[in-house]
C-alpha positions as CSV (number, residue, x, y, z in Angstrom):
1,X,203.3,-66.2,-54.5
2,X,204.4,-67.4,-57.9
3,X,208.0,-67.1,-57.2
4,X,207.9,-69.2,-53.9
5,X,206.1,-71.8,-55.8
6,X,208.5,-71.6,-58.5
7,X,211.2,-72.0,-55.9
8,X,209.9,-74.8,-54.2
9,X,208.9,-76.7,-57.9
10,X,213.3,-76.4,-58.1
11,X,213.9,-77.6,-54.9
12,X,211.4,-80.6,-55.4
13,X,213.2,-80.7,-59.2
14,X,216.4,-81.2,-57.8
15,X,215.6,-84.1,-55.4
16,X,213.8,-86.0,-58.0
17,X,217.0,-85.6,-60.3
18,X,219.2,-86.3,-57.3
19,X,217.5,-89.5,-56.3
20,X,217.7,-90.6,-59.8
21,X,221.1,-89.5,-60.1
22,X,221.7,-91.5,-56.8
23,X,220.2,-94.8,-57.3
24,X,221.5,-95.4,-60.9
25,X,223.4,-98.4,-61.6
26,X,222.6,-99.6,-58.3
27,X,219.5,-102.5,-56.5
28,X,217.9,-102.8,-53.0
29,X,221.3,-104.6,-52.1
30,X,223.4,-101.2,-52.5
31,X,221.0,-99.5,-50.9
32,X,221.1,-101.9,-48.0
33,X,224.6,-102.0,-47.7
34,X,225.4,-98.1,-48.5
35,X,224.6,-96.2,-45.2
36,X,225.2,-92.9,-46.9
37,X,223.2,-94.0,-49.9
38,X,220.5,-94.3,-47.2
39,X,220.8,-91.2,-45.6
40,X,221.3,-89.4,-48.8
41,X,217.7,-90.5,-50.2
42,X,216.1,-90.2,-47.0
43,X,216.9,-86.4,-46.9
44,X,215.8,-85.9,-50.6
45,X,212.7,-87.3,-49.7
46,X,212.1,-84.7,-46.4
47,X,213.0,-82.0,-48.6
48,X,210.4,-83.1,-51.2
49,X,207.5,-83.9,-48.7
50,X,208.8,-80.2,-46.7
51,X,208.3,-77.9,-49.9
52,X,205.0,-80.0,-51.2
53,X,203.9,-79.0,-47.7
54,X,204.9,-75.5,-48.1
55,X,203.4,-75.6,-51.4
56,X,200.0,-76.9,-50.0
57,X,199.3,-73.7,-48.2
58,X,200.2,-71.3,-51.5
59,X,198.6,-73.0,-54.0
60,X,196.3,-75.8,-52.8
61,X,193.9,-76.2,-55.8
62,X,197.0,-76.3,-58.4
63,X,198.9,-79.1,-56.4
64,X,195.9,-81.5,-55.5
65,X,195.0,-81.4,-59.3
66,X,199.1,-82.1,-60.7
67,X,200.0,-84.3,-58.1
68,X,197.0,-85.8,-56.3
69,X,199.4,-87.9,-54.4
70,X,200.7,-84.9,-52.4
71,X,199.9,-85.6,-49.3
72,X,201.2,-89.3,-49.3
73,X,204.4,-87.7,-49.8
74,X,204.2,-85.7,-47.0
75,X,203.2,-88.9,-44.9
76,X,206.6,-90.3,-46.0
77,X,208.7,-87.4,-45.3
78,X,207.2,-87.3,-41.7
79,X,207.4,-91.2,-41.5
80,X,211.6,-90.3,-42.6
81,X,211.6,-87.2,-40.1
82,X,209.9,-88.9,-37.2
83,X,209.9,-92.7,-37.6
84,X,213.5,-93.0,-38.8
85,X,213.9,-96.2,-36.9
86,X,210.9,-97.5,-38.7
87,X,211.6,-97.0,-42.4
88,X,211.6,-99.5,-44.5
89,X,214.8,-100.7,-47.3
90,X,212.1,-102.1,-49.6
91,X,209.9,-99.3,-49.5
92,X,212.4,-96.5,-49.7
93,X,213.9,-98.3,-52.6
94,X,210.8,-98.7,-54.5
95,X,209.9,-94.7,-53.9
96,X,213.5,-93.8,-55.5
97,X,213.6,-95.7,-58.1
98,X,209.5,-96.6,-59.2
99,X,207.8,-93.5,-58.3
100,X,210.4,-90.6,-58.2
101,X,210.8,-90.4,-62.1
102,X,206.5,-90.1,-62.3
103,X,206.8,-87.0,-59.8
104,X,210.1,-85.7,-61.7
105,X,207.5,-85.4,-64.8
106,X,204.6,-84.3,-62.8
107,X,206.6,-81.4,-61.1
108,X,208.2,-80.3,-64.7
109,X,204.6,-80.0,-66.2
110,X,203.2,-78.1,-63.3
């Protein structure tokens, strides 16, 4: 059980640092005007709210008390997988670039 967590932890890592990595030096205009910017953060995002999923059912008690906000994440991933048309530019941008760095921290002390 611990190593899937751990594994899942990375993955989420490695989005987090990857949507940082992506949106530096850049505004909601870039994002607007960068299709593969776009596409890029909304996959991140799926693979974050996919292994917090997957995480929910191995170690429930340890993720609702380090990242309370879970399962709004997951919303978001499902809103990305299943409402594509319906996303946002504003809201995806403020995700990336206001709350991402907050769950990068959250997931490295977990």
């Amino acid at each position: 059980m611990v190593h899937r967590v751990d594994k899942l932890l990375l993955d989420i890592r490695i989005s987090c640092e990857e949507i940082i990595e992506f949106c530096a030096s850049k505004d909601l205009e870039s994002l607007r005007s960068n299709r593969m910017l776009q596409l890029a953060l909304e996959r991140e995002f799926e693979i974050i709210g996919e292994a917090l999923l997957r995480m929910e059912r191995l170690d429930l008690a340890r993720l609702e008390s380090k990242i309370p906000e879970y399962r709004k994440i997951i919303g978001f991933r499902n809103l990305v997988a299943h409402g594509y048309d319906q996303i946002d530019d504003h809201i995806l941008w403020d995700l990336a670039t206001n709350h991402i760095p907050d769950l990068l921290n959250k997931v490295q002390e977990f």
